[in-house]
C-alpha positions in Angstrom: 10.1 -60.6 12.2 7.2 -60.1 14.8 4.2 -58.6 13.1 1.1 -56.9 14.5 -0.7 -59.1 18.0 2.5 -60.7 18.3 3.9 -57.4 20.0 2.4 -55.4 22.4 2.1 -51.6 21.4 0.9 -49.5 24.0 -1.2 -46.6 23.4 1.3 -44.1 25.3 1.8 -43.2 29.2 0.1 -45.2 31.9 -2.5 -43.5 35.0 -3.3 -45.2 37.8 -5.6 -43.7 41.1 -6.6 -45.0 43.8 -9.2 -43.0 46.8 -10.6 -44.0 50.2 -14.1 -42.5 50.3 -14.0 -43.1 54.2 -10.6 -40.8 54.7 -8.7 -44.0 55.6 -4.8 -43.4 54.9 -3.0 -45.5 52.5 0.8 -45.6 52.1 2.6 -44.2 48.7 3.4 -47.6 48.2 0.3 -49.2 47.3 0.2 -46.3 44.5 3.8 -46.6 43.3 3.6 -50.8 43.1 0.6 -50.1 41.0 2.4 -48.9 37.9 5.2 -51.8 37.6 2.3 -54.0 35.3 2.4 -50.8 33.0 6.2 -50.4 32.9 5.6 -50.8 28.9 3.7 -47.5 28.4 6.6 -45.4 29.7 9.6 -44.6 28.0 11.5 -43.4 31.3 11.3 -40.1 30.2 9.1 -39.1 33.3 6.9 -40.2 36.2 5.3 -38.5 39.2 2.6 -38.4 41.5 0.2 -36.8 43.6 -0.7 -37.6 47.6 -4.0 -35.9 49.3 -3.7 -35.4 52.9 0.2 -36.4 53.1 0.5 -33.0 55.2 -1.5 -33.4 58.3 0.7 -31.1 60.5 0.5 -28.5 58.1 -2.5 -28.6 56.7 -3.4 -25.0 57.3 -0.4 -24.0 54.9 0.0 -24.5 51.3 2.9 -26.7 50.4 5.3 -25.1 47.4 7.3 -28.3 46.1 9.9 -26.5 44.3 13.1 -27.5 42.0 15.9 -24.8 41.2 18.4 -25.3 38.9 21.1 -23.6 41.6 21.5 -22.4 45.4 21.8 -18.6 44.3 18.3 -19.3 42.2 16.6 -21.0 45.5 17.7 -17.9 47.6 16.6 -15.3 45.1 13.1 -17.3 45.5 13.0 -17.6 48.8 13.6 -13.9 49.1 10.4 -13.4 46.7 8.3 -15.8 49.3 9.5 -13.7 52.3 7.7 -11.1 51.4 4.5 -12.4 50.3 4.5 -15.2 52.7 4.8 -16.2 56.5 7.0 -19.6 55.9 6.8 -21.7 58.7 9.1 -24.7 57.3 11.2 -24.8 54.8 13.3 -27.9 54.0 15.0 -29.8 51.0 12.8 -32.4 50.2 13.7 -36.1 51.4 15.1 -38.4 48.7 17.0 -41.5 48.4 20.2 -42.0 45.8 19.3 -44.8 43.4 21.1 -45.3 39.9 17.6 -44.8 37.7 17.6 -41.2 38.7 19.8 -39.3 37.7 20.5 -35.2 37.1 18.1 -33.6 39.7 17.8 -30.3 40.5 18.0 -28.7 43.9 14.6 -29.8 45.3 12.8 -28.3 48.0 9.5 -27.6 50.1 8.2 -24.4 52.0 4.9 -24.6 54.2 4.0 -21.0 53.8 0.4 -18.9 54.2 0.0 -15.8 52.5 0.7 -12.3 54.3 -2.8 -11.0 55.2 -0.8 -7.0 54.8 -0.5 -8.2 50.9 -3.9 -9.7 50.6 -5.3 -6.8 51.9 -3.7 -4.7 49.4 -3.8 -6.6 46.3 -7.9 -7.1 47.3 -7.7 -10.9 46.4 -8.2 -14.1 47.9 -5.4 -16.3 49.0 -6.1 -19.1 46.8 -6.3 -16.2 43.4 -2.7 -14.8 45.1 -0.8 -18.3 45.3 -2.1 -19.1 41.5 -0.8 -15.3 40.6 2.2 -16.7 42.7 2.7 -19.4 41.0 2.2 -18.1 37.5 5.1 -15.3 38.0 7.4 -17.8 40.1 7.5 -20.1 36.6 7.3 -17.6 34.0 9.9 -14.6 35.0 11.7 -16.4 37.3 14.9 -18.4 35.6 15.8 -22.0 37.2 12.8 -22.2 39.5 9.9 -24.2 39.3 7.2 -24.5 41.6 5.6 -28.1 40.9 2.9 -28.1 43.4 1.0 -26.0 45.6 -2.0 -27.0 47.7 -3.0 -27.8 51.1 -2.3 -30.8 52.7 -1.7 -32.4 49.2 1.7 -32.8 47.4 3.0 -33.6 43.9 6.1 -35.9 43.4 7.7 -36.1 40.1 11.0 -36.4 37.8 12.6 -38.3 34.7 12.5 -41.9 35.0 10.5 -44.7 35.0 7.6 -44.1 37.9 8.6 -46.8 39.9 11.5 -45.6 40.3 10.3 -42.2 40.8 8.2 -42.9 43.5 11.3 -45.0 45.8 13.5 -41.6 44.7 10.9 -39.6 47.2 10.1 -42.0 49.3 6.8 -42.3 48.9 6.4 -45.4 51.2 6.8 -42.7 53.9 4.0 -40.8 53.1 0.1 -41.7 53.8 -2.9 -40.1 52.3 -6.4 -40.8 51.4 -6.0 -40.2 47.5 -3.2 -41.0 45.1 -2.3 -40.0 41.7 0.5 -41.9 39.2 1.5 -41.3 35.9 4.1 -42.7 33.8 5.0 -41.0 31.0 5.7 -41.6 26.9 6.4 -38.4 24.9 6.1 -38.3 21.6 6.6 -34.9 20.4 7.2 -32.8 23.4 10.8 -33.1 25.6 11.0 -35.3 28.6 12.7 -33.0 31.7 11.3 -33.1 35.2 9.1 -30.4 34.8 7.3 -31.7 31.7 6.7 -34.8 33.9 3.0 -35.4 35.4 0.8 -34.8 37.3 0.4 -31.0 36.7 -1.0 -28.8 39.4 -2.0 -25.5 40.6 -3.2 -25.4 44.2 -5.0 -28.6 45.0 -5.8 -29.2 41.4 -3.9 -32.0 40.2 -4.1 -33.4 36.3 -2.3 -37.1 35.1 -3.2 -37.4 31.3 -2.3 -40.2 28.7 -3.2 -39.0 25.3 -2.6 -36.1 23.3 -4.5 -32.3 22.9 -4.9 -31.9 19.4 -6.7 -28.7 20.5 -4.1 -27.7 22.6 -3.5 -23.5 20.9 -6.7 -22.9 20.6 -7.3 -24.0 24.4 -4.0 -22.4 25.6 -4.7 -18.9 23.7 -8.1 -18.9 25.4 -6.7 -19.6 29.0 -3.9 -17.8 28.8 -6.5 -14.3 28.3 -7.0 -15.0 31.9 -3.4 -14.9 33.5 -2.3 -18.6 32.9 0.8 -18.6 31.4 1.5 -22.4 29.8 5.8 -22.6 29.9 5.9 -26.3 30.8 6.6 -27.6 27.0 4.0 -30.0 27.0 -0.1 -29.7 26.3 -1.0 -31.8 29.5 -0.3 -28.2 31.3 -3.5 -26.1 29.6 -5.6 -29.2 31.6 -5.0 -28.0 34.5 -5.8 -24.4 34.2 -8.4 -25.3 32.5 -10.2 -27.1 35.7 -9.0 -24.3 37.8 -10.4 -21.9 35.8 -13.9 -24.0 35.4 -14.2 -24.9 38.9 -12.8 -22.3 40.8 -13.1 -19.1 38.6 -16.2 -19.6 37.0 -17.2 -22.0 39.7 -18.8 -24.7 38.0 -19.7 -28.3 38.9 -17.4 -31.0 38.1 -20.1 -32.7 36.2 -20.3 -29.1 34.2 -16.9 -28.7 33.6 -16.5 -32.2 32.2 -19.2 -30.9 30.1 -17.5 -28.4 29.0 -14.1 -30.3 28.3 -15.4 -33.9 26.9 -18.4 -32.1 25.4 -21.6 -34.2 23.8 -21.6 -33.6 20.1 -24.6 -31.3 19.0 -26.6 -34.3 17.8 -26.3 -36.0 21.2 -27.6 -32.5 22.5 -30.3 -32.4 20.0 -31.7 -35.5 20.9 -32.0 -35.0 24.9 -35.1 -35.7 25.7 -35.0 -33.6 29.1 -35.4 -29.5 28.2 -33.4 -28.3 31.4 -30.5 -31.0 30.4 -30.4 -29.9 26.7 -30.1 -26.1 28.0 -27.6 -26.9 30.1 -25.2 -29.0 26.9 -26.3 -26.1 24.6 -24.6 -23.4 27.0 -21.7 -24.9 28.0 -21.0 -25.7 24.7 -21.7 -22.2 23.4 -20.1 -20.3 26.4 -17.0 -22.2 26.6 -16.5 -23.7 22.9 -12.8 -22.8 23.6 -12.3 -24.9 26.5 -13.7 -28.4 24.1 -10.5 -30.4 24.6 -10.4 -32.6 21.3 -8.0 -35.8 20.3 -7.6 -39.1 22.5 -7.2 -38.9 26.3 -7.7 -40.1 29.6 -7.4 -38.0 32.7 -7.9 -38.4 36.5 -8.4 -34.7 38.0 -7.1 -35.0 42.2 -8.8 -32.2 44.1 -9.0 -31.6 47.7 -11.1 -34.7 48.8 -11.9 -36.2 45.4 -11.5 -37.6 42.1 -12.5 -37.7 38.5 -11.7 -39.8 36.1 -12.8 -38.9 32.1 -12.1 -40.2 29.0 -12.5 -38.4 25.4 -16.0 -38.6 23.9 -14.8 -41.2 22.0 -13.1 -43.2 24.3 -9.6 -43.3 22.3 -7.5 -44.2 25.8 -7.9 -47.1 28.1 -9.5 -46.5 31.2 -10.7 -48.8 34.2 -12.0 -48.5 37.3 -12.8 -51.3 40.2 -14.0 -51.0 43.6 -13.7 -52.4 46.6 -15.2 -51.7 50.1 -14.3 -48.0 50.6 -11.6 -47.9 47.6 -11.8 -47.0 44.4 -9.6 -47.6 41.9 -8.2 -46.4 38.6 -6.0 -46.9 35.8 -5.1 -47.6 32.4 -5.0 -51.2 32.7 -6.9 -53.7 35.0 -3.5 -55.4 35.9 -2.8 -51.8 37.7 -6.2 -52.0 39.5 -5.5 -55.5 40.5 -1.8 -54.9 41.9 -3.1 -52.5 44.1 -6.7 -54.7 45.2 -6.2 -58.4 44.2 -9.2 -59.3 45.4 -11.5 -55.9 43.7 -15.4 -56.7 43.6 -16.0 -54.8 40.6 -14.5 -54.0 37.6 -15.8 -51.4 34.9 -15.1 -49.2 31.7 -16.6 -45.9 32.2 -18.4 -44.5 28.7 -16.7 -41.9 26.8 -17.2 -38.8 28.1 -18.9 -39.9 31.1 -16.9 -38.7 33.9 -16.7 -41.2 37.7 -16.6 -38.7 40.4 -15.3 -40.0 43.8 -15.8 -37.7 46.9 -14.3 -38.2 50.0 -17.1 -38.4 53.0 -17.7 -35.1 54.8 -15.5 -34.4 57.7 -13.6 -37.6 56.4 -10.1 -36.1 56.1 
């Protein structure tokens, strides 16, 4: 009988990131080889990722990654899309056949920009009318799922093992400046490809590993401003969350860390700067909903960045390393050395402490 440090347990679900703060492209590969040294913190139950900048000849037009259960489902869709939406490609989305995946659903992509007539009428910006989008596609609309929908960015996910997921899509075929991977181990919510990370909403992109103990008293909050959670597992509320800090309310992302992974009152207390301590003391008081608690790590993708947080405790694993223009990050420092063997630096980022990672300007 093995007994405990003679077997490894992991602590659940595996991230891994990786950015080139100069704009340089880097294949899907790189990203997907990065999670075969956490193979152990997934259960096959679901992997995905996320690619910035993957959709250079489009980048004008938000991408809608889609699965529908049937063809009758994707043409009742598609009829919604027509008319809210010029759609200026619409394709199924390339895949290869291999044994570990197994059951998909129809899975498709549109390149679409909203009707100017409709945002004219509704009196809203684009971005506000492909969230509203978005919301009514997955919530009223049987069999259909939208899975992503930015610009020029892309989300790639199913059941299996991420590895495998990411030679399903064929990620070696697509090049971008940022990358996002998660491979996922439920423990109490079902595994089914739309309960498989990242989660997104426009060019917001969230891969978690941990768990939301908080997770009805954030999702009753959010949901007062049309977010409807439907995805069966808490990493969802993360994401609107961000969207709601950043672009709603539109916050820094220092802020809105501040608001998720918030410093306990004494730490607040003790600031010695007075502008600092307001700062804590407001956020804390205007969005005490929002305070995500329990053990997590999360990398947030957003049009030309990342962040990377952990709880305020630090309860999940988190690395990062650098080299040259990269950086890297990831659950494990074997993830961070698949990808850059020979990485300079090497580092655990504080709890609640968040590493933000901007692309340069007029990079990408």
């Amino acid at each position: 009988m093995k007994i405990e440090g003679q077997v490894r347990i992991p602590s659940g679900c595996a991230v891994s990131a990786v950015i080139s703060k100069d704009g340089n492209k880097m294949s899907g590969e790189m990203i997907t080889n990065s999670m075969k040294p956490m193979h152990d913190r997934s259960n096959g139950l679901g992997g995905g990722f996320a690619g910035y900048g993957i959709y250079p000849a489009y980048k004008e037009f938000y991408a809608f990654h889609m699965f529908f259960d049937s063809r009758d489902r994707r043409k009742e869709c598609e009829a919604y899309l027509k008319e809210r939406f010029e759609i200026v490609q619409s394709e199924i989305m390339p895949t290869r056949k291999i044994p570990a995946i197994t059951d998909e659903p129809i899975i498709w992509r549109y390149f679409a920009a909203p009707l100017k007539s409709v945002l004219v009428s509704l009196q809203v910006d684009e971005k506000e009318f492909v969230a509203r989008t978005v919301m009514k596609i997955n919530t009223e609309m049987d069999g259909v799922y939208v899975f992503s929908s930015g610009k020029n960015m892309g989300a790639f996910k199913a059941v299996g093992f991420p590895e495998d997921v990411g030679v399903f899509y064929k990620l070696e075929e697509y090049e971008g400046y940022s990358w996002t991977a998660h491979g996922r181990y439920p423990t109490n919510t079902p595994g089914w490809w739309g309960g498989a990370h990242p989660f997104t909403l426009l060019d917001y992109s969230i891969v978690h590993n941990g768990e939301i103990s908080s997770y009805d008293a954030n999702r009753r909050f959010i949901e007062m401003f049309g977010y409807k959670c439907t995805l069966q597992t808490d990493t969802e509320v993360i994401t609107y969350i961000m969207d709601y800090l950043l672009r709603v309310q539109g916050l820094t992302l220092d802020e809105a860390a501040g608001v998720i992974a918030a410093p306990f009152w004494s730490t607040i207390a003790a600031k010695k700067d007075a502008d600092d301590q307001r700062k804590h003391t407001y956020l804390r008081t205007m969005f005490a909903n929002l305070l995500i608690t329990g053990p997590f790590s999360i990398v947030l993708g957003f049009e030309g960045g990342l962040m990377a947080l952990n709880d305020r405790l630090k309860l999940r694993s988190m690395v990062v390393g650098e080299k040259d223009d990269r950086v890297f990050i990831a659950s494990e420092e074997a993830a961070v050395r698949t990808m850059e063997p020979d990485v300079e630096t090497v580092w655990s980022p504080a709890g609640g402490e968040p590493v933000i990672i901007k692309v340069k300007e007029g990079a990408f």
